[in-house]
C-alpha positions in Angstrom: 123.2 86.0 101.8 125.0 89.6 101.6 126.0 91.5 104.4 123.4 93.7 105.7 123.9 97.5 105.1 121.3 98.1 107.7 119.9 96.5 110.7 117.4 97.4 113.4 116.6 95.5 117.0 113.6 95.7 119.1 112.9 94.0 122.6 109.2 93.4 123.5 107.9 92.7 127.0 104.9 91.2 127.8 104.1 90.4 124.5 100.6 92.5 122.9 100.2 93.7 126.4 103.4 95.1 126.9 105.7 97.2 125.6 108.1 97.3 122.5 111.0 99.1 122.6 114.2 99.8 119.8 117.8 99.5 120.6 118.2 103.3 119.7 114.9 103.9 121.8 113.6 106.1 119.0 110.6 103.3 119.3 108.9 103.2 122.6 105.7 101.9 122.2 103.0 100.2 124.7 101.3 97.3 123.6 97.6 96.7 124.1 95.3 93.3 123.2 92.3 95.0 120.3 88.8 94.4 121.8 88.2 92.1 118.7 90.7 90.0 119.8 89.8 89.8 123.2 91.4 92.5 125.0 90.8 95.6 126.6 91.5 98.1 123.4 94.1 99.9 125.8 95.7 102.9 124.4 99.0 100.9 122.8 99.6 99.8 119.3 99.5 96.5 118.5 102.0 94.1 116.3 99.2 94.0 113.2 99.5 97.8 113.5 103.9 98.0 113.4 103.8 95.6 110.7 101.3 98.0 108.3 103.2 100.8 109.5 106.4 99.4 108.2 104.8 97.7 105.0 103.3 100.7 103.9 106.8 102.8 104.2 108.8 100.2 102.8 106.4 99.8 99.7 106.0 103.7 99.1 109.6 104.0 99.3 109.7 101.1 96.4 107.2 102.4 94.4 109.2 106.1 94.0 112.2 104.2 93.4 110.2 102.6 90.5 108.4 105.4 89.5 111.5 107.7 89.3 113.4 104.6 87.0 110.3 105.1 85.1 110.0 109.2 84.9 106.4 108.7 86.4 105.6 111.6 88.9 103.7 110.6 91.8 104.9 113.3 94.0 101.0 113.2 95.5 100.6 109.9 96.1 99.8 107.8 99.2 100.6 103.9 100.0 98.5 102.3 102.8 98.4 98.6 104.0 96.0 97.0 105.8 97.3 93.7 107.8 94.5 91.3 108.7 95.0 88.5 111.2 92.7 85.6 111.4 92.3 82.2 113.1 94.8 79.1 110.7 93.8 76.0 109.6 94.9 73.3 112.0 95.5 76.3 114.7 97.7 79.3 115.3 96.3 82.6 113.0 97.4 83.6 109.8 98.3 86.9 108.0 96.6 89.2 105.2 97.8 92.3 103.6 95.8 94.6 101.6 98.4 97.3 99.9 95.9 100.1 98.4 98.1 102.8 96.4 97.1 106.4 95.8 98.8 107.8 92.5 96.5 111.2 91.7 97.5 111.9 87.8 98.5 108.5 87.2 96.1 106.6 84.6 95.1 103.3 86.2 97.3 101.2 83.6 100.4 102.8 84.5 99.3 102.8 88.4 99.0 98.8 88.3 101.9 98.2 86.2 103.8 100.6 88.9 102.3 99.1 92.1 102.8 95.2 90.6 106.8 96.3 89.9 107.1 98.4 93.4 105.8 94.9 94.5 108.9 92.8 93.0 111.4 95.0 94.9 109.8 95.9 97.9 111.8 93.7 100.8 108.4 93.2 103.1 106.2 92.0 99.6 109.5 89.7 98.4 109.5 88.6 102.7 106.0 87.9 102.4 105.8 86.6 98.5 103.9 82.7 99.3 104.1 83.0 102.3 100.3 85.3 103.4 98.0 86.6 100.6 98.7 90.1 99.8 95.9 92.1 97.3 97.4 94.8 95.0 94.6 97.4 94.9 95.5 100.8 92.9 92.4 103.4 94.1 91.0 105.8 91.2 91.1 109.2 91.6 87.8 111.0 92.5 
């Protein structure tokens, strides 16, 4: 494996309700347990939350790279990722991703073909590829 040219560390305390925090402390986040999972829907984030955040970024910032390559403008558009969690066969829970991609101009051929490539580069989709179902979903313009 190559040497990273970027790494990033976070410590989290008391686990979803706690508190997550970055080694640069540019993240300093409480944690709080959803009411749909059993908790009290406290004012923190949650780790299904970070991981969209991040997923979505990461995947916009593919999809430019892609659409640039390709001359494609989709200076307007908007990525957003929607991570599910939900009770594993034989135990533990298992994760979804839904990645919906917003490309206003962009015919919906050329918007599938870019979201499938942005999808082949992207480091959380090639971290994920097999591992949870992830649905490629490019939305229409209205």
């Amino acid at each position: 494996m190559a040497e990273p040219i970027y790494a990033a560390t976070s410590t989290s305390w008391g686990g979803r309700a706690g508190r997550v925090v970055s080694s640069d402390n540019r993240v300093d986040l409480a944690l709080s347990i959803p009411k749909g999972m059993g908790g009290d829907d406290g004012p923190g984030t949650n780790p299904e939350q970070l991981f969209a955040s991040g997923y979505a970024a990461c995947f916009h910032s593919a999809l430019q790279l892609i659409a640039r390559q390709r001359k494609v403008d989709i200076g307007e558009s908007a990525v957003s990722v929607t991570v599910g969690l939900a009770p594993g066969a034989g135990g533990g829970f298992d994760l979804s991703a839904r990645i919906e991609g917003q490309l206003p101009g962009v015919d919906a051929a050329t918007g599938r073909d870019l979201l499938d490539a942005a999808h082949q580069v992207c480091p959380y989709s090639r971290a994920t590829s097999g591992n949870i179902p992830v649905e490629l979903v490019f939305v229409e313009d209205e």
